[in-house]
Structures are given as C-alpha cells and as structure tokens.
C-alpha positions as CSV (number, residue, x, y, z in Angstrom):
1,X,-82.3,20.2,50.4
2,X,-80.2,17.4,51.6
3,X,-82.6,14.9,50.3
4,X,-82.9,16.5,46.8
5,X,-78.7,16.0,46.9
6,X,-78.9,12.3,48.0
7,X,-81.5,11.7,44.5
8,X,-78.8,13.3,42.4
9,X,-75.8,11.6,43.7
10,X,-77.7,8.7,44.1
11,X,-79.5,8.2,40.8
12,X,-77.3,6.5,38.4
13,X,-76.8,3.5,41.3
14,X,-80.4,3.2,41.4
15,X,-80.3,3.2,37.6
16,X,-78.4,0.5,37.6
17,X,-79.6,-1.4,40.2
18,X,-83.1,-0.8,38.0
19,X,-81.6,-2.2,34.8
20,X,-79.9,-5.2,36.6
21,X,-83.3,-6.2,38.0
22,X,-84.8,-6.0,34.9
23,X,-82.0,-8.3,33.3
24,X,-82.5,-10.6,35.9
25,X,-86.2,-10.6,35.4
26,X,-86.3,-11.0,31.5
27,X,-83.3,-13.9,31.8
28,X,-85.6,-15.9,34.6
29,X,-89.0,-15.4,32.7
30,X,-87.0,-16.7,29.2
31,X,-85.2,-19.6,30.9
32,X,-88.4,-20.9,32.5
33,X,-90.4,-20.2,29.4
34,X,-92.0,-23.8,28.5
35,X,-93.4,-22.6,24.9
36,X,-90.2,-22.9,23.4
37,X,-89.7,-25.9,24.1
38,X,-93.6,-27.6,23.6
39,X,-92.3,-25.9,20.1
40,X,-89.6,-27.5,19.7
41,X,-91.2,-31.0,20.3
42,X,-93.7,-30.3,18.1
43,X,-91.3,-29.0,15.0
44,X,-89.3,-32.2,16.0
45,X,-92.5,-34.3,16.0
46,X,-93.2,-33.0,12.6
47,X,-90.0,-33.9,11.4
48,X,-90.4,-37.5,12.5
49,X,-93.6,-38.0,11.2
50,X,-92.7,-36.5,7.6
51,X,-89.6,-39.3,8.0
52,X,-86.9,-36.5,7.8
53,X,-85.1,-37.9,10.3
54,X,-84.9,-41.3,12.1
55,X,-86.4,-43.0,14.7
56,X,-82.8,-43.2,16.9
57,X,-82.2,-39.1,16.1
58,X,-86.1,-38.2,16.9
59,X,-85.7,-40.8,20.6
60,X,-82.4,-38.7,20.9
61,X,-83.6,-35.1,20.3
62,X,-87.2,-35.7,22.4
63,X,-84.5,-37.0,25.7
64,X,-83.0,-33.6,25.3
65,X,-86.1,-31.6,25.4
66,X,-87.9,-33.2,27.8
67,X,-85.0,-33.4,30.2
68,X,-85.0,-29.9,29.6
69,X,-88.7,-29.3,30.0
70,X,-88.3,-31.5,33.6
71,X,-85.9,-28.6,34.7
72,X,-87.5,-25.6,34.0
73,X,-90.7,-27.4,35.8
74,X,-88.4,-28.1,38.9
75,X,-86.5,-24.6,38.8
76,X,-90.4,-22.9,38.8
77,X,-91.2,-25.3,41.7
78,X,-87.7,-24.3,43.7
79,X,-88.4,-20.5,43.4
C-alpha cells in the first residue's frame, strides 16, 4: 500500500524530471547536429558561385561556420 502512495505523491516529480531529460536530450542532439551546418555551407557555397555575394562576405560567412562546425566536433569528442 505504502508503495502505491509513494507512485502517487511521487509522480508529477518524476514527470518532470522525465520532461527535463527529454529537453536536455533534444537541446544536446540539435546543438551537435552537423547537417545544419554542411547546409548552410552549401546554400552559402551556392550563393558564391551564382556571384550573389562577394568573395570577402563568402571568406567571412565560411570562418563562421566552420568555427562553428570545429565546436560541435570538439563538444561530441568532450562528452
């Protein structure tokens, strides 16, 4: 009986426990998600290529996504 009573009194901390978990989970797996970003420099390869932008913006833009590409690699490796 006692343990039926702990379930009920204890079930919306689990709950939430449960949803923070998953939270954490779907935050980790989109912040480490390398897709986005191969997408990005290939949208922003595109871009350069059909001479919508210049040389200086594309060098500027590829930096930023590659530095960001080098820390998702190196936050996969630390966990």
């Amino acid at each position: 009986m006692a343990f039926i009573i702990d379930n009920i009194l204890l079930s919306p901390l689990k709950f939430t426990v449960w949803i923070a978990a998953k939270l954490r989970d779907s935050a980790y797996q989109e912040m480490t998600d390398e897709s986005k970003v191969h997408e990005e420099l290939l949208a922003l390869q595109m871009q350069y290529e059909m001479e919508e932008i210049d040389d200086e913006t594309y060098e500027k833009e590829e930096t930023k996504l590659m530095d960001r590409l080098e820390a998702i690699r190196k936050m996969k490796e630390d966990m």
